[in-house]
N, C-alpha and C positions, 0 to 999 in steps of 0.2 A: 507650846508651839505657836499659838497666837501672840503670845507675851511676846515673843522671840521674832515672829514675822511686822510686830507693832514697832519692837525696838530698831529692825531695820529697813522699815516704812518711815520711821524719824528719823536717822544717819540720812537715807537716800534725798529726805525731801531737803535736810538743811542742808544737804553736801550744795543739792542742785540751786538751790536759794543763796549760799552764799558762792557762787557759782557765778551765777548773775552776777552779783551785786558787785564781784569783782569785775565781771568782764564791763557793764555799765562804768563803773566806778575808773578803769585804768584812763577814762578820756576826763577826768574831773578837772586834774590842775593844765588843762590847755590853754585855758583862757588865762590864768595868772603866766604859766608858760611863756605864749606866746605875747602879749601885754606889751613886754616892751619893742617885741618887733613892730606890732599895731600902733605905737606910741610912735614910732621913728618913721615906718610906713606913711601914717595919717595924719601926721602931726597932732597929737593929743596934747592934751594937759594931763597932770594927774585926775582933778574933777573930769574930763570928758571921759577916760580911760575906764573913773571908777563906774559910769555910770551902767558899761556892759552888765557890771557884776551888779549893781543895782536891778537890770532888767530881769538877768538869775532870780533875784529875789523876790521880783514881784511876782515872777511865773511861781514859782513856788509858793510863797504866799496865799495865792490864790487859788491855785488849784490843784495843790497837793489833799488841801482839806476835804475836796469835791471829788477827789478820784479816790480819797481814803472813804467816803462813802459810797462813792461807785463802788469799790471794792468787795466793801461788807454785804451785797448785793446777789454776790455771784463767787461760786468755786470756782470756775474756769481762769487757768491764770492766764487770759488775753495780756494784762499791763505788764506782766512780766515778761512777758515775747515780744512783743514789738516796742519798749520803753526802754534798751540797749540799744536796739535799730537807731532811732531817731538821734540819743544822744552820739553816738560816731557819725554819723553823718555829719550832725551840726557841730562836733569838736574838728572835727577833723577840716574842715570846712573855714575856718577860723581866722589860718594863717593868712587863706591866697584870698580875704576882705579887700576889694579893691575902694571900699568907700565906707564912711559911717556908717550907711544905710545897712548896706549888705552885711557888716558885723555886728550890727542888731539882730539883723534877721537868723544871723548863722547861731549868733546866743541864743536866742531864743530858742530856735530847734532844739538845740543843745540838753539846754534846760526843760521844755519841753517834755524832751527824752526821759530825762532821770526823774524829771517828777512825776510821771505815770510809770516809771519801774518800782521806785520805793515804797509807797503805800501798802501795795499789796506784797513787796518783798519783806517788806518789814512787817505787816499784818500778820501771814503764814509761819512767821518763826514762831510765832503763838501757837497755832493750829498744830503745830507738827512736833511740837515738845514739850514736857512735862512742867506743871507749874512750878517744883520745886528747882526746878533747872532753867528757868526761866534766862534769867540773868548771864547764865554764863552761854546759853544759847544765842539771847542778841551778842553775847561779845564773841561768839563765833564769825556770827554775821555780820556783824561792825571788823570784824578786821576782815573779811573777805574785801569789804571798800576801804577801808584806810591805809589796807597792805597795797592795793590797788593804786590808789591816790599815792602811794609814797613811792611807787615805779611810775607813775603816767607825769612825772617831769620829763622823768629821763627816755620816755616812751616816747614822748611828743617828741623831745628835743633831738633822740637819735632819727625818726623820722624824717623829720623836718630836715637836717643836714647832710642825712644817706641820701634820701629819696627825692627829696625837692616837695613844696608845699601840692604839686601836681598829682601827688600821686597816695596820697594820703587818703583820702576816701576810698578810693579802692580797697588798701592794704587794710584800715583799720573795719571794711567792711567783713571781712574773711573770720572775724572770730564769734562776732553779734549772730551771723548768720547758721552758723557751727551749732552756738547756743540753743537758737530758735528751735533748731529742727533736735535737738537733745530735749527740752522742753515738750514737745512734741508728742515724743515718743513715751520718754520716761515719767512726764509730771501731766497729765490730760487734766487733771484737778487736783486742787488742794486740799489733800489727807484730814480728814478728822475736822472738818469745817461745816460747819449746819447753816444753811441759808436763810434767813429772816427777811422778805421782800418788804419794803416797807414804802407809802404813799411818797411818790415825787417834792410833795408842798410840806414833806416833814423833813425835808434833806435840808436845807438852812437850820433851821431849829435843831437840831441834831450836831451840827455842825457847831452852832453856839452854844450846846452845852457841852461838846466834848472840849470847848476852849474854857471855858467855867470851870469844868469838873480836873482839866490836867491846867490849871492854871498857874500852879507854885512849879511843877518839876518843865513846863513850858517856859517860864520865865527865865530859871536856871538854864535849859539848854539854847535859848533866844540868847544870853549874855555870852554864854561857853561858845559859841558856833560864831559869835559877833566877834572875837576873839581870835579866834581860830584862822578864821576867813582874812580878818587883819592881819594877822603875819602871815599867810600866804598871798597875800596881794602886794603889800607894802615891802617885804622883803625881796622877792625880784626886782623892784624898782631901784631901792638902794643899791643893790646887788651893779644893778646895771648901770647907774649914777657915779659909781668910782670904778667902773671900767671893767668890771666884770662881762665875760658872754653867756649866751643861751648855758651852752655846757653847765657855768659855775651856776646858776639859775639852777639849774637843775639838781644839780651835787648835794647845795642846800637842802633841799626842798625836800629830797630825798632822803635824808641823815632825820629831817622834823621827820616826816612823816613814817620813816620806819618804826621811830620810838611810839608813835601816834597809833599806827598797828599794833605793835606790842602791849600796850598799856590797857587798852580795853577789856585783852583778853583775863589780866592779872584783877583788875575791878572784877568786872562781872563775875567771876569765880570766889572773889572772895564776898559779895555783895550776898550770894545764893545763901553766906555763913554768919553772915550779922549783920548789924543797922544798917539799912542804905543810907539812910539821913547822913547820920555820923559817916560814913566815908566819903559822901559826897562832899561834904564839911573841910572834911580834912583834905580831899583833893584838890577843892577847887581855891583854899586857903593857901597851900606851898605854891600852887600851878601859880597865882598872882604874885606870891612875894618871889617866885623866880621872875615872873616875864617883865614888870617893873625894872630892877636892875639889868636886863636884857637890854630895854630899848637906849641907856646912857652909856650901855659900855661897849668896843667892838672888837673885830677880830673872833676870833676863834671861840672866846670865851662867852661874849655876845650870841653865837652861833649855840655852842654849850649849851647856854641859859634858856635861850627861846625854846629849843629839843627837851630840855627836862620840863620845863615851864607848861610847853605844850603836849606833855605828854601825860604829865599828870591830870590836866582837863580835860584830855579826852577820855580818859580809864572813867570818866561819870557816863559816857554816851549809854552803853548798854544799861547802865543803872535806871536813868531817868525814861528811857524807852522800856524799862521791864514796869517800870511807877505805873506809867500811864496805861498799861494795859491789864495791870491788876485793879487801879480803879474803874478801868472798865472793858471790862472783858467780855464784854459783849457786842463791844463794837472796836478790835482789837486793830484793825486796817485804820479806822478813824483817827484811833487813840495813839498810834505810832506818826501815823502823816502828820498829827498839828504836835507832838512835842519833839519829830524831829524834822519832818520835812518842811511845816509851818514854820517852825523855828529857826533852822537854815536860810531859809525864805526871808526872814527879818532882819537875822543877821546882815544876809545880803542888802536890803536894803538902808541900814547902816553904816554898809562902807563908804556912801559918796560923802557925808559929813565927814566923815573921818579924813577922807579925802581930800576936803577942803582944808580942812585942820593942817594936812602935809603940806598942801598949795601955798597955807599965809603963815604960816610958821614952822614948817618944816617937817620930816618925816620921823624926828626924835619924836616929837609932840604928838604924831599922830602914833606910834608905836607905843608911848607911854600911855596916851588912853587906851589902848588895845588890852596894858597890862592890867589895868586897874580894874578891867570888866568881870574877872573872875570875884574880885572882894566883894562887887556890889551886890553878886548872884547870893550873898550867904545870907542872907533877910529872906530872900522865899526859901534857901535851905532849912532855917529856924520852921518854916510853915512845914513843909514836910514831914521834918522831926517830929513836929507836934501831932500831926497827923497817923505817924507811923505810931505815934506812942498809946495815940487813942484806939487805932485798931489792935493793939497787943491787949488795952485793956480791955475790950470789946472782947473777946477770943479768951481772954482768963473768964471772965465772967459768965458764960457762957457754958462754959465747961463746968 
């Protein structure tokens, strides 16, 4: 009976977790979304345009690592109730930017948002499911956001054409809120979590060794997410450069990111049955030799490439999020925020070079470095490897 009321205390919590992380997650691609409307709006450059998403990055950056300690802090899941809120606000918010200023400010919120939902959304899939399932549990939770991110083109952009950018905060407020008070009710704390308080003036230090200790499978997802984030930024723009509208923006964006949902789920499940090293390997090895020939060839096939390309780098996300938390499982909120929310975060600030790359020689150029970024992740995959092979022999031995 306890075995039974355990197993659907775990369904409940990830249902509710990845729950969130969709409803957070459907305001993700607003900003690449709407981009080229802000570009014609405000007169952007591609460099001023990318530096929104650079701001993404630093917010991240910074204080996803700080709120993945906050996290390990406390059961009560606060960052996951009010960390949907902030992001629809400031997605939503986005469009009707009437100056630079205020679409900083509106990123920011944005961002803001989703970096106090993650941490501890991604923390709790630890707490609430079993280590052998580890892996296919984040790829439950990773497609609840990438299923998310692959409707919130076409989210935003039906919005934004039904509705008019006026009336968008209101409507995208009606689901964050729904959320909150389900939160509420259902999830008052997080299942199977043991709180460890620890001194304020150890919270840096902690923080620099959770970046030490997940340094090879951070590096990997820093290249995979810098990647990622490139052809969802760059791609609208092309898109919209040979006459494309919002609509076809969207359509794209949509076709990536559906495969981008799918794919995690098929990793993580098979990750839970043999080496992660080696399928990371192998993932992140085809995902490059596709998205390389992506960026020189177009049309439809173009479209193809970048979907298979990017779909197979993202099937690592639950992988490298399950690494970091088996190296430290004792600070699972921490070890999630910097190898994927820190991560994300770097990526982000990455795109404004890249973006200049497209400025003085064009957006093939900046698309072809986008591709190359999965080859270079395979050097700390080799570390991994090495690493995974030493605790198998650690664990023979032992025995």
């Amino acid at each position: 009976m306890n075995a039974g009321n355990s197993k659907m205390n775990t369904y409940k919590g990830l249902l509710i977790l990845t729950m969130g992380h969709f409803i957070n997650d459907v305001h993700a691609a607003f900003l690449p979304t709407f981009t080229p409307i802000l570009m014609m709006k405000l007169g952007l450059s591609i460099t001023q345009a990318s530096m929104l998403t650079f701001l993404s990055g630093i917010i991240n950056t910074f204080m996803q690592p700080v709120l993945g300690y906050t996290s390990d802090q406390t059961a009560r899941p606060f960052m996951i109730l009010i960390g949907p809120i902030f992001t629809a606000l400031g997605a939503s918010l986005i469009p009707s930017s009437p100056s630079y200023a205020l679409a900083f400010f509106f990123v920011g919120l944005w961002a803001m948002g989703s970096a106090t939902f993650h941490p501890q959304g991604q923390g709790s899939v630890g707490h609430v499911s079993s280590p052998e399932n580890l892996s296919f549990a984040f790829s439950i939770f990773s497609m609840g956001g990438t299923l998310a991110s692959a409707l919130s083109p076409l989210y935003g952009a039906y919005l934004y054409q039904k509705l008019g950018e006026g009336f968008l905060p209101i409507v995208t407020s009606i689901p964050v809120i729904m959320y909150a008070m389900l939160v509420i009710k259902f999830f008052p704390s997080i299942p199977g979590k043991r709180v460890h308080m620890s001194p304020t003036d150890r919270g840096l230090k902690s923080i620099f060794h959770a970046i030490k200790t997940t340094f090879p499978p951070l590096s990997v997802a820093t290249l995979r997410d810098t990647s990622i984030q490139g052809i969802q930024f760059f791609m609208p723009i092309a898109i919209a450069a040979k006459g494309g509208t919002i609509g076809d923006v969207g359509k794209v964006l949509f076709i990536i990111m559906i495969a981008r949902s799918i794919s995690p789920l098929i990793g993580g499940y098979i990750a839970d049955r043999t080496s992660k090293g080696k399928l990371i390997f192998l993932c992140m090895s085809i995902g490059g030799a596709l998205l390389i020939p992506a960026a020189i060839t177009h049309g439809i096939l173009s479209v193809l490439l970048f979907t298979l390309g990017a779909a197979f780098i993202e099937a690592t996300t639950p992988i490298t999020g399950a690494i970091s938390q088996e190296w430290m499982p004792e600070s699972r909120a921490m070890a999630s925020s910097i190898v994927m929310g820190f991560a994300w975060g770097l990526g982000g600030l990455l795109i404004p070079p890249l973006g200049m790359i497209g400025d003085h020689f064009g957006l093939e150029w900046a698309l072809l470095m986008v591709g190359a970024l999965p080859i270079l992740s395979l050097y700390f995959v080799s570390i991994i490897k090495k690493k995974e092979r030493a605790i198998v022999s650690q664990a023979s031995a032992q025995e």
